[in-house]
C-alpha positions in Angstrom: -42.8 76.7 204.3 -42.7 73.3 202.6 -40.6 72.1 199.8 -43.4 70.9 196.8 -41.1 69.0 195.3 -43.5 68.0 192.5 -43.3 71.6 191.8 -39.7 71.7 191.3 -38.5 69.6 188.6 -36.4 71.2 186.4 -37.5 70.4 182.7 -33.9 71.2 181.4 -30.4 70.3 183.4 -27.4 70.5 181.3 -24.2 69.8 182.9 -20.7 71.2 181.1 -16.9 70.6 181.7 -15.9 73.7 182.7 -12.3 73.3 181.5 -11.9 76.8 181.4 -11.2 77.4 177.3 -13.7 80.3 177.2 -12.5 82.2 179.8 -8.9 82.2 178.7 -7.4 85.3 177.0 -4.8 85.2 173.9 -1.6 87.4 173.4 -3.7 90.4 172.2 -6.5 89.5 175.5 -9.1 88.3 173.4 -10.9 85.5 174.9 -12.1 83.0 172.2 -15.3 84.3 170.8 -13.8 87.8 170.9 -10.8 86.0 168.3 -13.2 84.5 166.3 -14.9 87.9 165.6 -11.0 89.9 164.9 -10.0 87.0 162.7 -13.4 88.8 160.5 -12.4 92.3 161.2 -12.2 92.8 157.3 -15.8 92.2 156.1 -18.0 94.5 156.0 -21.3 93.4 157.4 -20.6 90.9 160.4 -23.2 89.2 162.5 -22.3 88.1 165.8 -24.2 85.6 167.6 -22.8 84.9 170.5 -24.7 84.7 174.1 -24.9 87.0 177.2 -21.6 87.1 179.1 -19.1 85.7 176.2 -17.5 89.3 175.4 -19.6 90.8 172.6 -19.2 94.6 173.8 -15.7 93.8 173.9 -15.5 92.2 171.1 -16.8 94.8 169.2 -14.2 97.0 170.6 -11.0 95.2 169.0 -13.1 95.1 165.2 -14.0 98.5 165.5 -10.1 100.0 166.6 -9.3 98.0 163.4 -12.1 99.9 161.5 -10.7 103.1 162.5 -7.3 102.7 162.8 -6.3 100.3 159.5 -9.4 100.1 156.9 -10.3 103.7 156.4 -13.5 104.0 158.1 -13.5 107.1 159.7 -15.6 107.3 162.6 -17.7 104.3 165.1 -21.4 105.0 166.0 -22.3 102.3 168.9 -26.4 101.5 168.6 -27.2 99.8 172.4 -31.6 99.1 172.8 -31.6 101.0 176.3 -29.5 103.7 178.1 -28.3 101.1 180.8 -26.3 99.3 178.2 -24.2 102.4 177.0 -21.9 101.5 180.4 -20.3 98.3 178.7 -18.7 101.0 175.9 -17.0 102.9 179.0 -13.1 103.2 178.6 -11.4 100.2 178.2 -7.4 100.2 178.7 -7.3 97.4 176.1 -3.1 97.6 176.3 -2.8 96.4 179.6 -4.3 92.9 178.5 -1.8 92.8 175.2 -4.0 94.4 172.2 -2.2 97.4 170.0 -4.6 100.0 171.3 -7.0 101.2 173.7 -10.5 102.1 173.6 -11.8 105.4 174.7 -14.6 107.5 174.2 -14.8 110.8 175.5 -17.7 111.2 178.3 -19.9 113.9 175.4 -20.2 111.1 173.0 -21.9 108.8 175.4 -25.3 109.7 174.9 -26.4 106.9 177.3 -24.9 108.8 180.3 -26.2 112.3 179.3 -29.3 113.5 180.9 -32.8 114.1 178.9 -34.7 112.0 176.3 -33.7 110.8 173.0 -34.8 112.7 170.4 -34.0 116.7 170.4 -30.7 117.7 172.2 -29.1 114.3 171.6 -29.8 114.6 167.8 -28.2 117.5 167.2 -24.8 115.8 169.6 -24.9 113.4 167.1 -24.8 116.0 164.0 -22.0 117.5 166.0 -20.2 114.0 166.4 -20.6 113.3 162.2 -18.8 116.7 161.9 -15.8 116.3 164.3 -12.4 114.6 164.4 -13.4 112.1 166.8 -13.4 108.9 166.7 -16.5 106.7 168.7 -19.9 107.7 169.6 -22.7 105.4 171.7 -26.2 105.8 171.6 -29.5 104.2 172.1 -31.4 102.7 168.8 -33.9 105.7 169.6 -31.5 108.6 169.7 -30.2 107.1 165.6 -33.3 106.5 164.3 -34.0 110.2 164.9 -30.7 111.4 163.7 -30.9 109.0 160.3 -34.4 110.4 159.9 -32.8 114.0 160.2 -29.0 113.5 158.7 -30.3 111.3 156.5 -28.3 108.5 154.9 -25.6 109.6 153.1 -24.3 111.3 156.3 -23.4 108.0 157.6 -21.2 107.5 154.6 -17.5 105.5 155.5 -18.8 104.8 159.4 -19.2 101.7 161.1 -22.4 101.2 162.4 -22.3 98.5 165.5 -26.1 97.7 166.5 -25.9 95.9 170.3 -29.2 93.3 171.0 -29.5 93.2 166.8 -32.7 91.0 167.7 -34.7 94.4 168.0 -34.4 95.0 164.4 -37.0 93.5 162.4 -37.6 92.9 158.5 -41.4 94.4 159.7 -42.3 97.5 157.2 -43.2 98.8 160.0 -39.9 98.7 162.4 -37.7 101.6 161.3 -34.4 100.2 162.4 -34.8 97.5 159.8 -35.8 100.0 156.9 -32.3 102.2 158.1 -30.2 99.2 158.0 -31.6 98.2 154.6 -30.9 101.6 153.4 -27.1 101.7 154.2 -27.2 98.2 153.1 -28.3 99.0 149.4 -26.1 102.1 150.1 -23.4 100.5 150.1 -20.2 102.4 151.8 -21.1 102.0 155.5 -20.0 99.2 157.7 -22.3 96.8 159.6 -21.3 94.9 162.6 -24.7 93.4 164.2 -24.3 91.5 167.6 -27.0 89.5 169.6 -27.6 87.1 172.2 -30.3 85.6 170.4 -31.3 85.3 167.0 -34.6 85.2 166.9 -37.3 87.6 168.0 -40.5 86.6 170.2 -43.1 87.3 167.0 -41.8 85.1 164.7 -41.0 87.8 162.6 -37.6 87.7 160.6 -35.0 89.7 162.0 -33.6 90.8 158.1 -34.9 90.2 154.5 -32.9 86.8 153.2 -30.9 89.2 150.5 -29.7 91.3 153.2 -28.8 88.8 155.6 -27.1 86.7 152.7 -24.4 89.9 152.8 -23.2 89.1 156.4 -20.6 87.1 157.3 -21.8 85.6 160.4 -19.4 84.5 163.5 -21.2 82.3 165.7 -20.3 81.3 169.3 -22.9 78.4 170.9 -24.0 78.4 174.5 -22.2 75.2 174.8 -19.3 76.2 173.9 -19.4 79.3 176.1 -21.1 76.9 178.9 -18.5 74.2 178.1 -15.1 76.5 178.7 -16.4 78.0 181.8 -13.9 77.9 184.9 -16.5 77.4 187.8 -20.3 77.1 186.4 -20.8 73.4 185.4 -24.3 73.2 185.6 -27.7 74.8 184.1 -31.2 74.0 185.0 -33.9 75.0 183.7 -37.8 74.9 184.9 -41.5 75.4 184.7 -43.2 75.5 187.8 -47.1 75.9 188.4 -49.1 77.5 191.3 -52.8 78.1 192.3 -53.4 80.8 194.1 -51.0 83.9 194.8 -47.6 83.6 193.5 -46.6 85.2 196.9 -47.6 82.5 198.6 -46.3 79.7 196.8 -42.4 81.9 195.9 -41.0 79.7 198.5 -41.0 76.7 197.0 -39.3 77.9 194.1 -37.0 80.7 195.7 -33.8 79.2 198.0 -32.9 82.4 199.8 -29.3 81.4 200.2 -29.1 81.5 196.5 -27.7 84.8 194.5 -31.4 85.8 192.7 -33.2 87.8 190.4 -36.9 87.8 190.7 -39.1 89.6 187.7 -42.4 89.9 189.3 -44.9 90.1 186.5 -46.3 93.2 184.6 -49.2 95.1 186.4 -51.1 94.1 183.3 -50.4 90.2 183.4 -53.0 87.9 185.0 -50.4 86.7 187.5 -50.1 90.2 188.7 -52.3 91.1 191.9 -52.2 94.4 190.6 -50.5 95.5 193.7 -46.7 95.1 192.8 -45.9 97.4 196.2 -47.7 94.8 198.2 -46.5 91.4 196.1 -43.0 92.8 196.8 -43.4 93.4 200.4 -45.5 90.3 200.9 -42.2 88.8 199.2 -39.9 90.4 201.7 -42.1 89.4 204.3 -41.8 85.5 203.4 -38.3 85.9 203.6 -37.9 87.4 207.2 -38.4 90.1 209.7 -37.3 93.7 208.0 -34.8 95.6 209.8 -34.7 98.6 207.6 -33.1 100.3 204.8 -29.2 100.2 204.3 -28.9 104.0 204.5 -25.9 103.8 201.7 -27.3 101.8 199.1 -31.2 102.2 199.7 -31.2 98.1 200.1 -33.9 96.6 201.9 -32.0 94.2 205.3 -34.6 91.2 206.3 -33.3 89.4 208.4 -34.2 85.3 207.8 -35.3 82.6 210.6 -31.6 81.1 210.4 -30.2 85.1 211.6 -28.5 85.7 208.4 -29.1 89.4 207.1 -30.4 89.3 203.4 -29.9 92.3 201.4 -32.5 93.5 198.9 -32.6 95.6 195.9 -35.5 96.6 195.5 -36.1 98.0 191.9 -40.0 98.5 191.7 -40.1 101.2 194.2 -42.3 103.9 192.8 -40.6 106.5 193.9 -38.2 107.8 191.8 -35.1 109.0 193.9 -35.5 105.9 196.4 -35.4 103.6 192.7 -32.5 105.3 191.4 -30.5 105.0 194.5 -30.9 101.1 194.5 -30.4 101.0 190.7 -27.2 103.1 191.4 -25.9 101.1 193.7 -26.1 97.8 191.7 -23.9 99.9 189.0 -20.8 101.0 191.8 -18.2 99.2 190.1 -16.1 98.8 193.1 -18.2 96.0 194.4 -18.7 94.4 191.1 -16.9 91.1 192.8 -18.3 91.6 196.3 -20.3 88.2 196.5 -22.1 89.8 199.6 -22.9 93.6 198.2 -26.1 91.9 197.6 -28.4 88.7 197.6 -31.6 89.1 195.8 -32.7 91.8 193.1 -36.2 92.2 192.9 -37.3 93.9 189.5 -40.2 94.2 187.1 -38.8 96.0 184.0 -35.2 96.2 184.4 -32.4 93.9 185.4 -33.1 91.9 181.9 -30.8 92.9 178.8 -27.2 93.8 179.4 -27.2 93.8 182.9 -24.2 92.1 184.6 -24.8 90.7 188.0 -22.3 87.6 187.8 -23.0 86.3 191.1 -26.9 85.6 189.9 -27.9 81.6 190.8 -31.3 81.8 190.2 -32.8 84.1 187.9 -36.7 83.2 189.1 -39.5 85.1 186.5 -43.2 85.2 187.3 -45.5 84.6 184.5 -44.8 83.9 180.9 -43.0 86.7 179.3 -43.9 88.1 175.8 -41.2 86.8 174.0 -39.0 83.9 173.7 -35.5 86.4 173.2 -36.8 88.1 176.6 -36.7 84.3 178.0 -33.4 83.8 176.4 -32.4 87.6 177.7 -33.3 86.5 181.6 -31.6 83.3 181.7 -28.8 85.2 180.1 -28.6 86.9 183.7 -27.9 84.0 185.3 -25.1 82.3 183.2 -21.9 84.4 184.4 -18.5 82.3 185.8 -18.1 83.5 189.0 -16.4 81.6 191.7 -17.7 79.2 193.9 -21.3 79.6 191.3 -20.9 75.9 190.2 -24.9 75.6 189.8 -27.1 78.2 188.0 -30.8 77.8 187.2 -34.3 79.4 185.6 -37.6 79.4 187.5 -40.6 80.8 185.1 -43.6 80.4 188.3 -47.1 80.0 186.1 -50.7 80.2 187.6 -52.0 76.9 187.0 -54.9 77.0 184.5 -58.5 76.8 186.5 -61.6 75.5 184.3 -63.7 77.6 186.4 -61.9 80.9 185.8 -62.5 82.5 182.3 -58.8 83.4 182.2 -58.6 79.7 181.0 -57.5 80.0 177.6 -54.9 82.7 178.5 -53.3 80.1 181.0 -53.2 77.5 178.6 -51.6 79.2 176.1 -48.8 80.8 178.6 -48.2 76.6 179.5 -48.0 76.1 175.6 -45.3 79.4 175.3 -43.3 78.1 178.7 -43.6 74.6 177.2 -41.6 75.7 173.9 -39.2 78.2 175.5 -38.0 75.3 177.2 -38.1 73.2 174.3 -36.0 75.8 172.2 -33.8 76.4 175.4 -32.7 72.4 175.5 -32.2 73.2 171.9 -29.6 76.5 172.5 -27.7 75.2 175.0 -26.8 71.9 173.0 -24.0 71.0 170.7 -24.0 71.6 167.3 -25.3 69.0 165.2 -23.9 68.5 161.5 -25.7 66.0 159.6 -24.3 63.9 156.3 -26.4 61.6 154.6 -25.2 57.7 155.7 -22.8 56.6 152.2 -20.5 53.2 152.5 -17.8 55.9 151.3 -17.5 58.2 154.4 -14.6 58.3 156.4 -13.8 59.7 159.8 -13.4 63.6 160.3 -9.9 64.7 162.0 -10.8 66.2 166.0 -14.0 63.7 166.5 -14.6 61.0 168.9 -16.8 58.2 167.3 -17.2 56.2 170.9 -16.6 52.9 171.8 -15.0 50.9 168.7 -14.1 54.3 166.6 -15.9 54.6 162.8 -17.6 52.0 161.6 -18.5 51.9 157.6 -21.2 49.2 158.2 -23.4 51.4 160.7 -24.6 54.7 161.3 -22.3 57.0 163.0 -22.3 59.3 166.0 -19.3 61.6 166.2 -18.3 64.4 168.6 -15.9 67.0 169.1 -15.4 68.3 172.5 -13.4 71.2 171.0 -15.9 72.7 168.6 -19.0 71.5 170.6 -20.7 69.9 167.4 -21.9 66.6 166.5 -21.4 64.9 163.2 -24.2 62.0 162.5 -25.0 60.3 159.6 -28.3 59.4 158.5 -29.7 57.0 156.2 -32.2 58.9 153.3 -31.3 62.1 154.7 -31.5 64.7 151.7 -28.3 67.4 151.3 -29.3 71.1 150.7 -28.2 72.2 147.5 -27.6 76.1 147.8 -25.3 78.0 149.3 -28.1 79.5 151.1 -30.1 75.8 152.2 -26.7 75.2 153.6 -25.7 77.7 155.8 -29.7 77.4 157.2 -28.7 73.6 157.9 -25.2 74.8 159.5 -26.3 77.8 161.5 -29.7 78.4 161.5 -31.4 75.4 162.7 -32.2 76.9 165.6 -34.5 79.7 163.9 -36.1 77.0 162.2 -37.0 75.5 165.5 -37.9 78.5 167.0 -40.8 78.9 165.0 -42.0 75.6 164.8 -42.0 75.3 169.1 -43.9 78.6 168.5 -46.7 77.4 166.3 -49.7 76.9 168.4 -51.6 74.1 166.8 -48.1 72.2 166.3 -47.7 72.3 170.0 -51.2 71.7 170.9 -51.5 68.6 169.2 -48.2 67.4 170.0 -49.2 67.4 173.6 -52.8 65.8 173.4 -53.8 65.1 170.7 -53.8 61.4 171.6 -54.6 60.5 167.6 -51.8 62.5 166.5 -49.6 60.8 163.7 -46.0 62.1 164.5 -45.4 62.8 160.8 -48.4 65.5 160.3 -46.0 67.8 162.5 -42.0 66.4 161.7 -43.2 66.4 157.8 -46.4 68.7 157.0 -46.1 71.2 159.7 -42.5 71.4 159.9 -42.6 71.5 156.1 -45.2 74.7 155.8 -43.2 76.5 158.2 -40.2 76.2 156.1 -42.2 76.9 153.1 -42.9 80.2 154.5 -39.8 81.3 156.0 -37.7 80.3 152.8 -40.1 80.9 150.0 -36.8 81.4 147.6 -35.3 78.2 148.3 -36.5 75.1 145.9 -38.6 72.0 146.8 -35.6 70.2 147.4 -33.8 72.4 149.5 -36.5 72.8 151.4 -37.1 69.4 152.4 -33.6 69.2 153.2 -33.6 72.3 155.6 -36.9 70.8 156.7 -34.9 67.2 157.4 -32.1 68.8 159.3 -34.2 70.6 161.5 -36.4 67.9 162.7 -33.1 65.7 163.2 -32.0 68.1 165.7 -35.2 68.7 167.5 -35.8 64.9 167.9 -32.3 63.7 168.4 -32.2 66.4 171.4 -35.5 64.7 173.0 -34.3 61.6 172.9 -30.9 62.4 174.4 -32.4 64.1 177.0 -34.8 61.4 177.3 -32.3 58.9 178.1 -30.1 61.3 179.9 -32.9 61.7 182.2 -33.0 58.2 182.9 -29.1 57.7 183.2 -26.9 58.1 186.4 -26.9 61.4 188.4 -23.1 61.3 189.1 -21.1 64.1 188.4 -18.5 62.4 185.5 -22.2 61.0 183.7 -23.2 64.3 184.0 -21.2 66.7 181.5 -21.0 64.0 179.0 -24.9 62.6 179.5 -26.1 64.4 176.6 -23.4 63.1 174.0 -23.7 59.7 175.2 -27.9 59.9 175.3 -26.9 60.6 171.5 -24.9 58.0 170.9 -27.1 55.5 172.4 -30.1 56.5 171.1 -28.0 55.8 167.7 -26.9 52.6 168.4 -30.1 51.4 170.4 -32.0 51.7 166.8 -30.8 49.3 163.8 -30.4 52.2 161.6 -30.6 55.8 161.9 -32.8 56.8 158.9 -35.0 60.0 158.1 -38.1 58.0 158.3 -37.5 56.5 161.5 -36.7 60.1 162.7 -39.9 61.9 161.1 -42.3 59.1 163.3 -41.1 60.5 166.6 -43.2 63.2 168.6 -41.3 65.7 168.9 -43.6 67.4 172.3 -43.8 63.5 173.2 -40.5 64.2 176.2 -42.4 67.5 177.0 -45.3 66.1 178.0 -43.6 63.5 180.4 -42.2 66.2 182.4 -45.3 68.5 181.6 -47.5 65.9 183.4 -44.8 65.5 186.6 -45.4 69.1 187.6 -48.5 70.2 186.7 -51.5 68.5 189.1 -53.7 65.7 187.2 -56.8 67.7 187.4 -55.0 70.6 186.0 -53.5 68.6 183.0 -57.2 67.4 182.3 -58.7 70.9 182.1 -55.6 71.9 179.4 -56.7 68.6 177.6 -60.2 69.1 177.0 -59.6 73.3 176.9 -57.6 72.1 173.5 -59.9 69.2 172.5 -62.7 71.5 172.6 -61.7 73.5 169.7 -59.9 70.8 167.6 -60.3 70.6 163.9 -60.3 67.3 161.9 -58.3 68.1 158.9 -58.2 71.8 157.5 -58.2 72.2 153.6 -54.8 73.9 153.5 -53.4 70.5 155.6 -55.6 68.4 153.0 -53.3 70.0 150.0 -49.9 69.3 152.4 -50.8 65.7 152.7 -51.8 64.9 149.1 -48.7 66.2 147.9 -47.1 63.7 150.5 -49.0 61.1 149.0 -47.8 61.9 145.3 -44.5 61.2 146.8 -45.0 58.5 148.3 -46.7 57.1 145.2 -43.5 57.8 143.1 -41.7 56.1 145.5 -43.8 52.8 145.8 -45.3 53.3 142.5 -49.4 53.0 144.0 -51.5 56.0 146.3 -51.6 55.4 149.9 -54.2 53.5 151.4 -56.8 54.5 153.6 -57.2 50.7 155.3 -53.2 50.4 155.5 -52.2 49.8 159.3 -49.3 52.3 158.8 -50.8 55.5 160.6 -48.8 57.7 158.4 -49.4 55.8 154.9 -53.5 56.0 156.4 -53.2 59.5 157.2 -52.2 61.1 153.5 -55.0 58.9 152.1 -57.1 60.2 154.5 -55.8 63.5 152.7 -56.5 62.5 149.5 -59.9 61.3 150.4 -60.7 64.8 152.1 -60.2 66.9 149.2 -61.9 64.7 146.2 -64.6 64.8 148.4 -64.2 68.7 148.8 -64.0 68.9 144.9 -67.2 66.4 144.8 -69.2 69.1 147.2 -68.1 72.0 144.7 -69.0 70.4 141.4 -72.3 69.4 143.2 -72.8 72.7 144.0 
């Protein structure tokens, strides 16, 4: 079959070090994240956000023999989202590696082993664990929602409760792992440590109320600098890719069957599926070769491929249950965990997402959109594991092309938009940090960071790094500084939440693609600025333009850099340090780097170059005029958000904006202004 290389362009490639920091163990065994959390072992509500494969369970393991051993708390409950997941809380002889103690948990008090469902038999072990002598219990969130609706509260008095993939919970009413943790929060004696590979859920909604999350401290470890210390991986690309057709028919232009893969075929339910996922997974073994069988050991599938090598297949959406389980049991035998050729590709519907550890995965390759953003994030998470010889790792998400004459249209459309701003808040995880200070003739240079060619420079607008910590430090001219304690940690940690929901705000998106009218500032200032109004309704005015400032800084600063990266050399040295210098000479390239000039930029504008390489013409039309078709001028609610732009700017300039100025902005909040005296004209009028 035919490469379609128009079809494979990766809309993300990073490129990292690898200089081996994160992968290197202290005196005690703890690998750098894992430090970072012990140094917090003392506080009482922790939040680690760290990503897949940088030690959490582990972590986990050395705060909680503290817990037990040297602050009183008397027993550990382990919360995991699925029964798979209970294996990375086996036995661990911590000793060996240099820590004080080891951790063990005797086989009773792993629920996730023991046969049967989660409500029932399991709640009553866990009455049983709250009134023995020992020490560590694991079971899924299920299994303790039951037993807190039945123990109640109280009974969790002076334990640490350790919730694994903490981006379940939800400050919903309705999601009952939220109300629990709330409840021991306001209860005060239990402890908290929350862990996650992702911070923000798929719906937008928040994962805990601001006043409980305020009573965490948090311990975060970035992708890049998990990415960064690696010893082999050095490289991470990421891509849409669109088809017409059957996916089946078009996989091998995505899939490299000498590559280490996981393919997610989509849900029965999707409109990518055929409906037939026996048949699409067959048709898939079929493009890959002639089938010689099953292995009669593992239950894998051998094909073998044109070239004579045998490929070995997991298959995991057999229907049959004692055929499935025999694959899936395989994949667990922990004496080939570093047997590169136990198996090549994993073929999966459901499973082989969260917590599952497959480090010799090169290409995690997903069929239609998936629901959420975190199950994105949760995917790609498969395919980021060091492992030797893995210099290269990639994402493929395989979209049906959106067809004007199908009444599926819209639906296509908007899994484009949702693929569009997973990759979008994708480029934005896997970046450095960025720490912004507002530009002052007083600043001076921070110890540990490189400010490029000719060092800090008082007269201009700097650009520092620090290869160490991962994190930029730029100044910027007008940029406001949040106030609270609260506005600050936001502009510090959680920028990335912030930008979450703004790539997942379908009219933002929508008209940052095509509207070809669009005035950059309705989306960097008004849009951006109602999202934050309703996702930090406590902070002030002024805390929430800052938070709103920082935000947009990062989002556009990380276009451009990958703007100019993209148009840089290809060699490997330009490569791991592309991004920093796209930075730095995207800073330097401008006079000044102020908040205006930052606000003016599209922030979908890089998107949509890359959006119009791998999607066909005609295709890119049909999105066009889907979208243009149900465009609104100027809603009321927008009307308001632009005339309280224009008071500003009238304080500022000391006259109203006007609607003949050739300043598109200064036009559009007068157009604003206009829109709602007329609105109030119509009412008086009657």
């Amino acid at each position: 079959m035919t490469q379609n290389i128009a079809q494979t362009i990766p809309t993300v490639s990073v490129q990292y070090a690898h200089n081996g920091s994160s992968t290197k163990a202290n005196e005690l065994g703890m690998r750098p994240m894992q430090e970072r959390a012990y140094e917090k072992r003392g506080e009482q509500y922790l939040l680690i956000k760290s990503p897949p494969a940088s030690g959490k369970s582990r972590a986990l393991m050395f705060v909680a023999l503290d817990k037990l051993h040297n602050q009183g708390v008397r027993q550990a409950i382990i919360v995991v989202p699925e029964r798979s997941i209970g294996a990375s809380f086996h036995n661990e002889p911590l000793t060996k590696y240099g820590f004080w103690a080891d951790w063990t948990v005797a086989p009773k008090w792993n629920l996730c082993d023991a046969p049967g469902s989660d409500n029932g038999g399991k709640v009553n072990s866990v009455g049983a664990f709250l009134e023995s002598d020992d020490k560590v219990l694991v079971c899924t969130h299920a299994t303790f929602r039951f037993a807190v609706d039945r123990f109640g509260v109280q009974a969790f008095d002076d334990r640490l409760i350790a919730v694994d993939e903490f981006h379940h919970v939800s400050a919903n009413p309705d999601n009952k792992l939220g109300i629990h943790l709330t409840e021991f929060i306001n209860c005060g004696s239990a402890h908290i440590v929350a862990m996650t590979g992702s911070y923000f859920r798929g719906d937008a909604e928040a994962v805990l109320m601001p006043e409980d999350e305020s009573k965490f401290d948090t311990v975060t470890y970035t992708y890049y600098e998990q990415l960064n210390g690696y010893q082999y991986l050095k490289q991470l690309d990421i891509g849409y890719f669109f088809y017409a057709g059957s996916y089946a028919d078009d996989i091998l232009k995505v899939l490299d069957p000498k590559e280490k893969t996981i393919i997610h075929i989509p849900s029965v339910n999707s409109r990518e599926s055929t409906k037939d996922k026996i048949k699409e997974v067959e048709h898939i073994i079929e493009a890959l070769g002639e089938w010689q069988g099953a292995d009669p050991a593992t239950g894998f599938q051998l094909v073998k491929a044109p070239d004579g090598r045998v490929i070995r297949i997991a298959d995991l959406v057999e229907d049959d249950p004692a055929k499935r389980d025999k694959v899936a049991g395989a994949l667990k035998d922990a004496s080939q965990k570093n047997n590169r050729d136990y198996v090549d590709i994993i073929i999966a519907l459901g499973m082989a997402k969260e917590g599952f550890d497959w480090i010799w995965c090169e290409h995690a390759l997903t069929v239609g959109y998936r629901s959420s953003l975190t199950e994105i994030v949760q995917i790609i998470g498969r395919a980021t594991r060091d492992a030797p010889g893995k210099a290269r790792a990639r994402f493929s998400n395989l979209i049906a092309e959106p067809d004007a004459s199908n009444e599926a249209v819209t639906e296509a459309v908007n899994d484009t938009l949702k693929a569009i701003a997973a990759s979008l808040l994708m480029e934005q995880v896997l970046a450095p940090r960025f720490e912004f200070k507002p530009k002052n003739p007083n600043n001076a240079p921070t110890p540990g960071f490189d400010y490029g060619e000719g060092g800090f420079d008082p007269n201009k607008c700097n650009v520092g790094f620090s290869e160490e910590t991962g994190k930029f430090q730029i100044e910027i001219k007008g940029l406001a500084t949040p106030k609270s304690p609260e506005a600050t940690r936001i502009c510090q940690q959680d920028l990335n939440e912030v930008i979450a929901a703004f790539v997942q705000d379908k009219q933002a998106i929508e008209r940052g693609l095509f509207d070809s009218e669009l005035v950059p500032e309705e989306l960097t200032q008004v849009k951006m600025g109602k999202i934050i109004k309703e996702k930090y309704p406590e902070l002030d005015d002024e805390d929430q333009e800052a938070v709103r400032q920082h935000a947009i800084a990062a989002l556009n600063l990380t276009q451009k850099a990958k703007e100019i990266a993209a148009g840089g050399g290809d060699t490997e040295e330009s490569g791991s340090t592309a991004f920093v210098d796209g930075v730095r000479r995207y800073a330097m390239n401008v006079r000044d780097l102020d908040i205006d000039l930052i606000d003016r930029i599209n922030p979908f504008g890089e998107a949509y170059a890359i959006l119009a390489k791998t999607m066909s013409e005609e295709s890119l039309k049909q999105v066009a005029a889907a979208i243009a078709g149900k465009r609104i001028n100027l809603t009321i609610e927008e009307a308001r958000d632009l005339a309280k732009r224009a008071l500003k700017f009238k304080q500022e300039r000391g006259r109203l904006p006007d609607i003949t100025s050739p300043d598109p902005w200064e036009k559009r909040m007068a157009e604003g202004v206009a829109f709602l005296a007329r609105m109030k004209a119509e009412a008086a009028r009657g």
